[in-house]
C-alpha positions as a printed NumPy array, in Angstrom:
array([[  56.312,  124.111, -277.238],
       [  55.075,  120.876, -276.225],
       [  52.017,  122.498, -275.248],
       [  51.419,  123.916, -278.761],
       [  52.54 ,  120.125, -280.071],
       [  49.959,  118.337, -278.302],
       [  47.338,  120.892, -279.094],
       [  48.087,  120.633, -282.615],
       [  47.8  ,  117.263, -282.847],
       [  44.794,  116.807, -280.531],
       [  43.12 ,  119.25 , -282.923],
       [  44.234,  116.95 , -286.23 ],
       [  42.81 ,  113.979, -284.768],
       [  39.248,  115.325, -283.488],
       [  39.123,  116.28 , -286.855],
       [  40.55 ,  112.979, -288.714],
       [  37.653,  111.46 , -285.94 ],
       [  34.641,  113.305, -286.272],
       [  34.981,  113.329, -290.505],
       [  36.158,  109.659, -291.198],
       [  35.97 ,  107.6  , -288.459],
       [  32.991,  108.222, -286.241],
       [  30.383,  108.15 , -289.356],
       [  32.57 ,  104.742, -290.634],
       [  31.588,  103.365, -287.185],
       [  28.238,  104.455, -286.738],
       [  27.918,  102.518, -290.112],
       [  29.14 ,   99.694, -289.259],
       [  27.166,   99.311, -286.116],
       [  30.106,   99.995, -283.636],
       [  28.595,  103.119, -282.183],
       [  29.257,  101.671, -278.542],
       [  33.279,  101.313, -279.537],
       [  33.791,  104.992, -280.   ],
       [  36.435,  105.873, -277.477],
       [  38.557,  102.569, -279.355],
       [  37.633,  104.618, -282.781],
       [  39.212,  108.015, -281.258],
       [  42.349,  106.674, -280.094],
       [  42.51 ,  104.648, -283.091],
       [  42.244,  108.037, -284.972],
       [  44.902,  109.055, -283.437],
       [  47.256,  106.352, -284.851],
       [  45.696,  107.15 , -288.317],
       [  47.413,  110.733, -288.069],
       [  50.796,  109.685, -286.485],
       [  50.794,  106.64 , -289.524],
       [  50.196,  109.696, -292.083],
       [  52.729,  111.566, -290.9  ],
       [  54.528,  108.968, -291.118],
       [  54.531,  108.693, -294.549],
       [  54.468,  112.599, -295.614],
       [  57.933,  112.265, -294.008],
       [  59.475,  108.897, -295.643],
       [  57.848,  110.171, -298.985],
       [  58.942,  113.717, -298.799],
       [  62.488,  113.284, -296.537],
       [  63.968,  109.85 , -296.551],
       [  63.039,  109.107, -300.343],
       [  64.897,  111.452, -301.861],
       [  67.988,  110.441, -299.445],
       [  67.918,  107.017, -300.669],
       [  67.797,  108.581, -304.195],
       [  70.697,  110.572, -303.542],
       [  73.221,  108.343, -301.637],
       [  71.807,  104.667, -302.194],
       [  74.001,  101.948, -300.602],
       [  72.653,   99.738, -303.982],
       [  70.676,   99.482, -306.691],
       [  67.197,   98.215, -306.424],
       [  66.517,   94.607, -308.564],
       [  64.058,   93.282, -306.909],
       [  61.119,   96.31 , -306.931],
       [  58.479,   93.482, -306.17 ],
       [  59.768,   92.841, -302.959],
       [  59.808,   96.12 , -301.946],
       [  56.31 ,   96.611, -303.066],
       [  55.41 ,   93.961, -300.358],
       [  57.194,   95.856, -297.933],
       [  55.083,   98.865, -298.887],
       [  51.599,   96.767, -297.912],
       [  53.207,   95.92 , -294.629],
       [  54.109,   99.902, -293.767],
       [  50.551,  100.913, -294.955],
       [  48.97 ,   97.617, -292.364],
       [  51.196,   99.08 , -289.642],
       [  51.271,  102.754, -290.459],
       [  47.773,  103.324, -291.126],
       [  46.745,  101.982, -287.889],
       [  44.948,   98.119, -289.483],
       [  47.525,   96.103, -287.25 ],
       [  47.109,   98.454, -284.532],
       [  42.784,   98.104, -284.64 ],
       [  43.126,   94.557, -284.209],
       [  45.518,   94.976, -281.031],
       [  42.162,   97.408, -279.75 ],
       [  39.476,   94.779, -280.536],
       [  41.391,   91.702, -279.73 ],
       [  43.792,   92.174, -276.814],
       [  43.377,   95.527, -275.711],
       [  40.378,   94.041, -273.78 ],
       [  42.01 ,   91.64 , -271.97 ],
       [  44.728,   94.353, -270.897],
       [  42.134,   96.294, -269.218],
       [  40.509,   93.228, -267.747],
       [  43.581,   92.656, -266.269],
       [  44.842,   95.982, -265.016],
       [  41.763,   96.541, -263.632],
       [  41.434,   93.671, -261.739],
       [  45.034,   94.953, -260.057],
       [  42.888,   98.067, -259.325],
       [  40.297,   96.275, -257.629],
       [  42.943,   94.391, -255.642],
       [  44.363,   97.587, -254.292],
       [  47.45 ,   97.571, -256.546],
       [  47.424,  101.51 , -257.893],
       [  48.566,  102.901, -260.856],
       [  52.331,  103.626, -261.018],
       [  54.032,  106.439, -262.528],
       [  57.657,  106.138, -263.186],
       [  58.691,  109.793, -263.595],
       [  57.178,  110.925, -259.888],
       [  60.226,  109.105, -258.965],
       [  62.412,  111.926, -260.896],
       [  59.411,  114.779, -258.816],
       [  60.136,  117.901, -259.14 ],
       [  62.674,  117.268, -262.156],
       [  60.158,  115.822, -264.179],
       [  57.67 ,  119.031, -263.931],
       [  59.221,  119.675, -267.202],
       [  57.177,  117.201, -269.621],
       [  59.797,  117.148, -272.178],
       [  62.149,  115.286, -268.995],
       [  59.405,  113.088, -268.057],
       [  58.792,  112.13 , -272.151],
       [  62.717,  111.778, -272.417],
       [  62.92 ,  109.659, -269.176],
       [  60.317,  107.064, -270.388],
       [  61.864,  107.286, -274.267],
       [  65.148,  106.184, -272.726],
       [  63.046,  102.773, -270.495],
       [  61.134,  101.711, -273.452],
       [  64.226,  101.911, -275.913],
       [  66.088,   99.521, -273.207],
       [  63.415,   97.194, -272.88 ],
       [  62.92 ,   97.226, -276.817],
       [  66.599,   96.387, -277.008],
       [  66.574,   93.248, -275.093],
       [  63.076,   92.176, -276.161],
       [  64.946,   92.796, -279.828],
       [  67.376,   90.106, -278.618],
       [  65.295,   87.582, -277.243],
       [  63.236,   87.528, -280.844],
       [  67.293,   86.394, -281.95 ],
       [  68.69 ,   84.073, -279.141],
       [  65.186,   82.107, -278.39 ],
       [  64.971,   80.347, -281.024],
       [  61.165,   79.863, -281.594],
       [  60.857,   83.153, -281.476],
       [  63.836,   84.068, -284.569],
       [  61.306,   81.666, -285.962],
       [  58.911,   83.835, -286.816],
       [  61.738,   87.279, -286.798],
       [  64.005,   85.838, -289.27 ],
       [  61.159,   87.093, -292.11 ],
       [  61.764,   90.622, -290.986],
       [  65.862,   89.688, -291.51 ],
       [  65.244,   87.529, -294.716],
       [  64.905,   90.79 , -297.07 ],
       [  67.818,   91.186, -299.394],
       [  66.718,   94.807, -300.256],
       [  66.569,   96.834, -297.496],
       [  64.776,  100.075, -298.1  ],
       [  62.664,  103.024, -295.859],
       [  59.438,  100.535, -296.406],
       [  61.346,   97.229, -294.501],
       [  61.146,   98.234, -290.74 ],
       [  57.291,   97.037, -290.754],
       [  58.355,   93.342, -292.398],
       [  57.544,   91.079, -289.791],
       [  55.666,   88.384, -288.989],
       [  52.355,   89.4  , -287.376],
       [  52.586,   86.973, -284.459],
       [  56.12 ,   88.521, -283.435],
       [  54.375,   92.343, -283.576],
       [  51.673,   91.012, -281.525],
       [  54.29 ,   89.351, -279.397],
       [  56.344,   92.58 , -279.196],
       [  53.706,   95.237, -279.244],
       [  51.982,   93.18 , -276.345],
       [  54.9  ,   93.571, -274.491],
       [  55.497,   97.125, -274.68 ],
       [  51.735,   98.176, -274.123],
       [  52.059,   95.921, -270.706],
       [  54.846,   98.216, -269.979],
       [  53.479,  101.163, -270.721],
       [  50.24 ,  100.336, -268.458],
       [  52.972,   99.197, -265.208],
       [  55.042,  102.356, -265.414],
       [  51.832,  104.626, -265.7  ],
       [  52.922,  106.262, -269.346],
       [  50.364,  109.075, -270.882],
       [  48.146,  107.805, -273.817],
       [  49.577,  110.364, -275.477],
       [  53.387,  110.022, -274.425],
       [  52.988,  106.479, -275.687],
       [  51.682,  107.442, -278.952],
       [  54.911,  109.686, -279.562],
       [  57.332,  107.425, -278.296],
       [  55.627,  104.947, -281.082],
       [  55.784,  107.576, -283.692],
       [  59.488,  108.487, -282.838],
       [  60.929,  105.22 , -283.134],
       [  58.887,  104.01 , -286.13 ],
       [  60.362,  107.017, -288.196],
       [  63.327,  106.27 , -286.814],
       [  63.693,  102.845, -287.697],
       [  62.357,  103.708, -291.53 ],
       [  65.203,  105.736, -291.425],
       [  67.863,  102.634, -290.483],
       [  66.416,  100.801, -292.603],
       [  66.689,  103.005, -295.653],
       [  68.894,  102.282, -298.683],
       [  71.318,  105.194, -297.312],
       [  74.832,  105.18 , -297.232],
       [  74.738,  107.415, -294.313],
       [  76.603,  107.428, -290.849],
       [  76.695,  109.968, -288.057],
       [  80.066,  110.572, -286.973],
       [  82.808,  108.853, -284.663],
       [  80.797,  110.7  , -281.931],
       [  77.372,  110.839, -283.64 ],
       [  77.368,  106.933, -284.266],
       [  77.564,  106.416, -280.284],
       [  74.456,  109.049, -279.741],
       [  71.553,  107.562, -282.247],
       [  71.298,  104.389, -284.091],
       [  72.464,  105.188, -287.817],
       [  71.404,  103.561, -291.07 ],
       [  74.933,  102.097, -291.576],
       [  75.05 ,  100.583, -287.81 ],
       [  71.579,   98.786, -287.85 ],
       [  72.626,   97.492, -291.571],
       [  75.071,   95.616, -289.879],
       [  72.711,   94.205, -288.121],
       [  70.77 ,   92.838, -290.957],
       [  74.092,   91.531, -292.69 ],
       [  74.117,   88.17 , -293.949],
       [  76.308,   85.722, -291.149],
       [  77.391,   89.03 , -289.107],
       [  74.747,   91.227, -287.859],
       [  72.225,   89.017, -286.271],
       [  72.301,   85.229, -286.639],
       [  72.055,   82.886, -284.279],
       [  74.442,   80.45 , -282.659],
       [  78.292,   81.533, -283.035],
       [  79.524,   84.432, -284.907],
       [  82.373,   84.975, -287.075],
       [  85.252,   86.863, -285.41 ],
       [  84.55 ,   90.205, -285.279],
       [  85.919,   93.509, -283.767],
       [  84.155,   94.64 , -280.659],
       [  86.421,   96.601, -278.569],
       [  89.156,   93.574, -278.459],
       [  86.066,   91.01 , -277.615],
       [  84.557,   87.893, -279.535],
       [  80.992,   89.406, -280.19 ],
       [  78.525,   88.029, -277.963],
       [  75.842,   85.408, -279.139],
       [  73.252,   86.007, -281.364],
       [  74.887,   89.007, -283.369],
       [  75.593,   92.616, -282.988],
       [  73.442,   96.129, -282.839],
       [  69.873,   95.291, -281.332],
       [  69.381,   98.705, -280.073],
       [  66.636,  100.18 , -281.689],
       [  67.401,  104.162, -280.96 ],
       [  69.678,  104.161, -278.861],
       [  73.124,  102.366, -279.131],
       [  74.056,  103.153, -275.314],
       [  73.001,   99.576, -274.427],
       [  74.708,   97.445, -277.63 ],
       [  77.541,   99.564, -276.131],
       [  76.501,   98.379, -272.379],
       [  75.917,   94.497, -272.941],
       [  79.071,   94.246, -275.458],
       [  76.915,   93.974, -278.227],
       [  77.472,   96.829, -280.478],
       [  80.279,   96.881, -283.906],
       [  80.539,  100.453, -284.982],
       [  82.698,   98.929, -288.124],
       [  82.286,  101.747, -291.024],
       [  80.772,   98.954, -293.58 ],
       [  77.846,   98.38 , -295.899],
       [  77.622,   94.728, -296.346],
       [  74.441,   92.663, -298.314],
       [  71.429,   91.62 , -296.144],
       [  69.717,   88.233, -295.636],
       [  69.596,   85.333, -293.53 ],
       [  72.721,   82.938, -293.876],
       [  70.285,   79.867, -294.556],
       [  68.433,   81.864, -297.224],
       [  71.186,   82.617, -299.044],
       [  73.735,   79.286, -298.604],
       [  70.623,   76.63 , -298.429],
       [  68.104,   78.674, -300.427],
       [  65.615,   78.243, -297.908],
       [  62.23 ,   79.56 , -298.939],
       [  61.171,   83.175, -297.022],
       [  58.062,   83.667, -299.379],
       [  57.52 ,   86.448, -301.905],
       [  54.544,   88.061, -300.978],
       [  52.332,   88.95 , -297.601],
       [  50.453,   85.994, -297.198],
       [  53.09 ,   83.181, -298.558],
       [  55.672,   85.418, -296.06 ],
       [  52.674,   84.755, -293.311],
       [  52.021,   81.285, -293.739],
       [  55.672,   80.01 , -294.143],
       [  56.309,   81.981, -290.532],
       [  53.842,   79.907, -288.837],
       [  54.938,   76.636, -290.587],
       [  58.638,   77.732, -289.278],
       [  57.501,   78.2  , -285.71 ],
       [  56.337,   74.727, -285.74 ],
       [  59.223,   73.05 , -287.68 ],
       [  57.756,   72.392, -291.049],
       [  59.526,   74.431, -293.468]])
């Protein structure tokens, strides 16, 4: 089945390649970039699947269960530019012409020292023969390393800086998992394609890990008053346990938290339920509040100093940068 997965999609994107992007290239004089322009094809697809699915699947869920009713439809109309940037591969074409470069600069230079290429799942050999072991093994590493890069963007604070905009929306729907600043998805994305490069993951085991957790995220980020189970809950990040997250004074800001349940335990600084599929490691680390509740969403500043988190993109952008540096 994988076989007939891969094929499928290898055939979608020689096709999305050869009819859209290669003549858009060839037009715009980037001809010797080709390779960059398949590969970015391939993001193209995965981002329109994408949205086939939140369109056809998770909208009508959020119809039919919503946590609450939508007042404020412009900002959610701002979260729909920054899933279409992310989705349809813009953020990621910038990543190939401005630091994708520098990767392979860099990784090849460990090449010409001597330093090989690493694979992580020969360490599993002959268990990971199966590909759908060796995609689950590497799922599994970058979901742990996404959970505590998800907590360093809350407990440094420069960095919650520029995260808080991606916290600072009061009306979380499907479209809200791509708010963020775009120097914290440089920050992060730089980080995971670093660690996809030292633990030798496929180009195309990379892409799906990508596409899984993006559509899983839209999911927890939905307007869905949806949990999975006493048992479920403990297996795959929910909608109602990463809302918690994004609660106002609860879920995820920084400095000392309110009392709150956590197996007997004072939650530990900086909030409650960073993982981002999994919640085996909010579990691990103490971190993780499987309270059954649906509270609102915001940053505590936002909503008790009325501090200013912008309306649209660009003021959302510009106030970001003028928070990293102190000024608003």
């Amino acid at each position: 089945m994988m076989d007939w997965i891969e094929n499928l999609f290898a055939g979608g994107q020689q096709w999305l390649f050869e009819t859209l992007m290669q003549p858009l290239m060839f037009a715009a004089g980037l001809g010797h970039r080709l390779e960059d322009g398949f590969a970015a094809s391939g993001w193209l697809l995965v981002g329109l699947v994408q949205i086939l699915v939140l369109l056809a699947v998770i909208g009508p869920l959020q119809r039919w269960r919503p946590v609450e009713p939508v007042t404020d439809p412009a900002s959610v109309r701002t979260d729909i530019l920054y899933t279409l940037i992310h989705r349809l591969g813009l953020f990621r074409v910038a990543l190939f012409f401005l630091v994708d470069p520098l990767f392979d600069e860099f990784f090849g230079m460990l090449r010409v020292a001597g330093v090989g290429t690493f694979h992580l799942d020969e360490l599993w050999a002959p268990l990971t023969e199966s590909a759908w072991v060796s995609f689950a093994i590497y799922l599994v590493v970058f979901d742990l390393a996404d959970y505590w890069v998800h907590r360093g963007q809350h407990q440094l604070e420069w960095w919650w800086r520029l995260h808080s905009l991606h916290h600072s929306q009061r009306q979380m729907t499907m479209w809200s998992d791509d708010r963020n600043h775009l120097l914290d998805d440089l920050l992060r994305d730089g980080l995971m394609v670093l660690l996809a490069q030292a633990i030798g993951v496929a180009p195309g085991q990379f892409v799906a890990i990508v596409a899984i957790t993006q559509l899983s995220q839209s999911l927890q980020h939905a307007n869905l008053r949806c949990w999975f189970g006493s048992i479920g809950e403990r297996l795959w990040v929910s909608p109602r346990f990463h809302r918690l997250h994004h609660s106002i004074g609860i879920g995820h800001e920084s400095g000392p938290q309110p009392q709150a349940l956590v197996g007997g335990r004072s939650p530990a600084l900086g909030g409650h339920n960073f993982g981002v599929l999994l919640p085996w490691w909010d579990m691990l680390f103490r971190t993780a509040n499987f309270e059954l509740r649906y509270d609102p969403t915001g940053v505590r500043d936002q909503v008790e100093q009325g501090r200013d988190y912008g309306r649209g993109f660009w003021a959302q952008q510009w106030l970001g940068v003028k928070r990293l540096f102190g000024k608003a």
